[in-house]
C-alpha positions in Angstrom: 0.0 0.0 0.0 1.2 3.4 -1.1 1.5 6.2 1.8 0.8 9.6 0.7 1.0 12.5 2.9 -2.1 14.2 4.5 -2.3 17.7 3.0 -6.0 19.4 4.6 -6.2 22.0 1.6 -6.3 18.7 -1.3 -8.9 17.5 0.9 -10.9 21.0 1.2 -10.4 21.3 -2.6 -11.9 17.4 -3.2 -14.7 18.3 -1.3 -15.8 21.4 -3.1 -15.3 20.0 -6.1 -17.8 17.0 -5.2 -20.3 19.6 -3.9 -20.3 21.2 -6.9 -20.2 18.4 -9.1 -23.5 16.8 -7.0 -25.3 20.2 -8.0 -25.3 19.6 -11.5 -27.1 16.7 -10.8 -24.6 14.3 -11.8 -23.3 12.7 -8.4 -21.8 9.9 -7.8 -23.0 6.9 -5.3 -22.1 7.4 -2.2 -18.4 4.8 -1.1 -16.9 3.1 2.3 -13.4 1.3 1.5 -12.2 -0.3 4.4 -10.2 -3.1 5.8 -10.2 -5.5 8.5 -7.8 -8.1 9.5 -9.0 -10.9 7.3 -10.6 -9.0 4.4 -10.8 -5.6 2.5 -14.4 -4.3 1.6 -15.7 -1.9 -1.2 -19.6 -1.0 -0.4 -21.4 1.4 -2.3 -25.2 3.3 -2.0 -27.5 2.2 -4.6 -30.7 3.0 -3.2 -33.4 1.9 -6.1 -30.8 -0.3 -8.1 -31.7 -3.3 -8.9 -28.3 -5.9 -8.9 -29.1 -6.8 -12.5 -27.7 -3.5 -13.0 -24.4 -3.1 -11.5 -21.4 -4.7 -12.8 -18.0 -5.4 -11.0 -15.0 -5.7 -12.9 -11.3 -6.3 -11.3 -8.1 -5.7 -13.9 -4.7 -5.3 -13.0 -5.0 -4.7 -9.1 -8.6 -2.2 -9.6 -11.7 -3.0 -9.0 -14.2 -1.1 -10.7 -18.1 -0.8 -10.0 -20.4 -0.1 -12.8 -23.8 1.0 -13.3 -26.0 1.7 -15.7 -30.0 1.9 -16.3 -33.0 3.7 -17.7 -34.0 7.0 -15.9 -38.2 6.6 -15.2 -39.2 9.3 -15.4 -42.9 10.6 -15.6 -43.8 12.1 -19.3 -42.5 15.6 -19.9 -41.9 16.4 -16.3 -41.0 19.9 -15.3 -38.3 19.5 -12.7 -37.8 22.4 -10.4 -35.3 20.5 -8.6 -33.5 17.0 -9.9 -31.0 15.8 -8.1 -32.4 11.9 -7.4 -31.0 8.9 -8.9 -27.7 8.5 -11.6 -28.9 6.9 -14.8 -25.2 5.7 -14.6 -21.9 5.5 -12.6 -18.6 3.9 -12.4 -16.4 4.0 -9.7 -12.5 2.3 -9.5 -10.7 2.0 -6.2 -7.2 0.3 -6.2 -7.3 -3.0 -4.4 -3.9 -3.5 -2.1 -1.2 -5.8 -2.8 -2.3 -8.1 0.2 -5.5 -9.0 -0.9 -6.6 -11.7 -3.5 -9.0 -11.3 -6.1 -10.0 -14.8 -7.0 -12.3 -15.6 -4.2 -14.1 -12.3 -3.9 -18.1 -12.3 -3.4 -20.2 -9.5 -3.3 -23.3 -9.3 -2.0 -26.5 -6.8 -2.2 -29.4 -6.1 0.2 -31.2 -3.1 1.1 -29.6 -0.7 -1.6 -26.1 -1.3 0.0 -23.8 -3.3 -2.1 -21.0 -4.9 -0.3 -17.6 -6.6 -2.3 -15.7 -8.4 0.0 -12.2 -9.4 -0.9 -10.3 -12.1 1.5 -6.1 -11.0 2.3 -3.5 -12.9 1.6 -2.5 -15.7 3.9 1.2 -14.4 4.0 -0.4 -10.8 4.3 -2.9 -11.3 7.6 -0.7 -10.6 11.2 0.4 -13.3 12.5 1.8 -13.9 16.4 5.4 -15.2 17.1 5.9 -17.2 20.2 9.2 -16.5 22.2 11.6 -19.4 22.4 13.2 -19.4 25.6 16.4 -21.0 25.7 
C-alpha cells in the first residue's frame, strides 16, 4: 500500500469539487473502503438499483463498479429540482497488494452493495511465540 502524505487543503479542494459536481445533478454513489484483519471491503449506495444493473470488474489490481439503467421518469416532467437517482456510474478504487481477487463475493441487500475481498494468507498478522532458551 502506497503512503501519501495528508495535505488538509487537497482534501478541502476534493470536497468542493464533489459539492459542486453533485449540483449539476450528476453525483456519484455514495463509497466506504475499508479493511479489517482478514478482508478488504468496497460497499457502495445504490438506493433503487436493482443488482441486474451493476457490474463489477477487477483488472490489473482495480476494481471497478459499474452502473447503468434507464432514468423513469414521468412524461414531460417539469423538474424544479432533480438531483435523485444517476442513470449511470462507475467508480475504481485500487485494491492493495495483500488482498486476493479470486475468491471475492459481493453481496447486495437493502440498496447497499458490499464486495468483499479475502487478504493474503502471508499478508494477515500473525503472532510469534518467544523461544526461551
Amino acid at each position: 500500500m502506497t503512503l501519501t502524505t495528508f495535505n488538509p487543503f487537497d482534501l478541502q479542494i476534493d470536497r468542493l469539487f464533489e459539492d459542486a459536481v453533485k449540483t449539476m445533478g450528476t453525483g456519484r454513489p455514495a463509497c466506504n473502503v475499508w479493511e479489517d484483519a482478514d478482508h478488504f471491503y468496497v460497499q457502495m449506495a445504490l438506493p433503487g438499483w436493482d443488482a441486474k444493473d451493476i457490474n463489477i470488474k477487477v483488472e490489473d489490481g482495480v476494481v471497478t463498479l459499474k452502473g447503468a439503467r434507464e432514468e423513469k421518469a414521468p412524461e414531460s416532467p417539469t423538474y424544479f429540482v432533480h438531483e435523485l437517482g444517476w442513470p449511470a456510474f462507475a467508480r475504481s478504487f485500487t485494491l492493495p497488494t495483500n488482498v486476493s481477487d479470486a475468491n471475492a463475493t459481493a453481496a447486495f441487500k437493502d440498496g447497499v452493495l458490499t464486495v468483499e475481498f479475502a487478504k493474503r494468507e502471508e499478508a494477515k498478522p500473525r503472532q510469534i511465540t518467544i523461544n526461551v532458551q
